[in-house]
Steps between C-alpha positions, in 0.01 A plus 500: 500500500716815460208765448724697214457167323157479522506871389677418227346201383160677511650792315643275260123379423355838508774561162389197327139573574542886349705345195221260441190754511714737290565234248151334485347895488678620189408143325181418540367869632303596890165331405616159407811448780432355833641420782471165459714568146779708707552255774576202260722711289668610823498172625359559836160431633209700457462593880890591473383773252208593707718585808746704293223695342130531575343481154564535152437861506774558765754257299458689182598799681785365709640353153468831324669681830753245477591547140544920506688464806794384359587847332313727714742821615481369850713246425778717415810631653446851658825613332300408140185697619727826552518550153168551308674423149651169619234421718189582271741312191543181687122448598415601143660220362367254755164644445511433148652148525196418741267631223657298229541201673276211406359514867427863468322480142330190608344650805409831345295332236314237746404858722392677112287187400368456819437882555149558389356092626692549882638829508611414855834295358607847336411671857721233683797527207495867555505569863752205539713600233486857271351735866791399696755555267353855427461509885886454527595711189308751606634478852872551338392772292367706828909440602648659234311776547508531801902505477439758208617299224200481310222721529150306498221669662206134430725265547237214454506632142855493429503179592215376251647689280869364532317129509326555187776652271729162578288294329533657191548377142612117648216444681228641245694260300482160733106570524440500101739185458653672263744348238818706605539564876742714599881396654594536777778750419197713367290478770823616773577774271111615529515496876801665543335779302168482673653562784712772435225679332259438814758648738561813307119525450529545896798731522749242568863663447705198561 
């Protein structure tokens, strides 16, 4: 058998696998999903999901990885990352999508009501998802200024800093299920601010 098939078969398991744990994780929560729950939903054998991923532990991760990968700056074309305002503006709005998804809200409550009972599930959500996008942020930050666009001396910070005024007013919003949520004409027109305002905060001239 042609070994990119097998390759690609197994990878094509590995996806339904990751879909699976995600799904069964933001429904029923870390405590109560099992492997045995993930494999039938994926509709592979338990021993299949064994060989992708060692334990539960290490699935919730991978699924969590998985998820924040898909707008992570990495994935972006260098001529996008040249440009802080562009660059910063387009993983804003990813960002926030990822938030406000029903994965993201899902996810971030099982790790809140799980927090005090097995504070290792919030542990495993945030070195597999919120330190490596800081990580990366952070890393992009030390760019432009090394170039000299921006001036940040802690870049760590102006990357927590840039993370946490995103979420503003829509996400504070999301969490309280409140009656009116905002649009999403509201929400762009916040981020494109946000980010203007966090670049000049920084010296940014452009």
């Amino acid at each position: 058998m042609n070994k990119s098939k097998v390759r690609s078969k197994s990878e094509e398991k590995r996806q339904l696998i990751l879909c699976a744990a995600t799904e069964n994780f933001c429904e029923k929560g870390f405590s109560v999903t099992s492997m045995d729950s993930i494999a039938k939903s994926a509709g592979v054998s338990k021993q299949t999901v064994y060989s992708h991923f060692g334990n539960k532990d290490e699935l919730f991760t991978a699924a969590i990885s998985h998820r924040c990968s898909e707008f992570r700056m990495s994935s972006m074309p260098e001529a996008l990352l040249k440009d802080p305002l562009v660059a910063l503006k387009t993983f804003a709005k990813g960002f926030i999508e990822l938030l406000l998804s029903k994965e993201g809200m899902a996810i971030h409550r099982v790790c809140i009501s799980e927090s005090q009972t097995n504070p290792k599930i919030s542990q495993l959500f945030f070195s597999a998802g919120p330190e490596p996008v800081i990580k990366e942020i952070s890393q992009l930050i030390a760019s432009y200024s090394t170039r000299g666009v921006i001036k940040a001396d802690d870049c760590h910070m102006a990357a927590v800093q840039f993370l946490a005024i995103i979420k503003g007013e829509a996400l504070m919003r999301r969490e309280y299920n409140t009656e009116q949520q905002l649009g999403a004409d509201e929400i762009a027109h916040y981020l494109d601010n946000t980010v203007a305002l966090f670049l000049r905060g920084y010296g940014f001239k452009g």
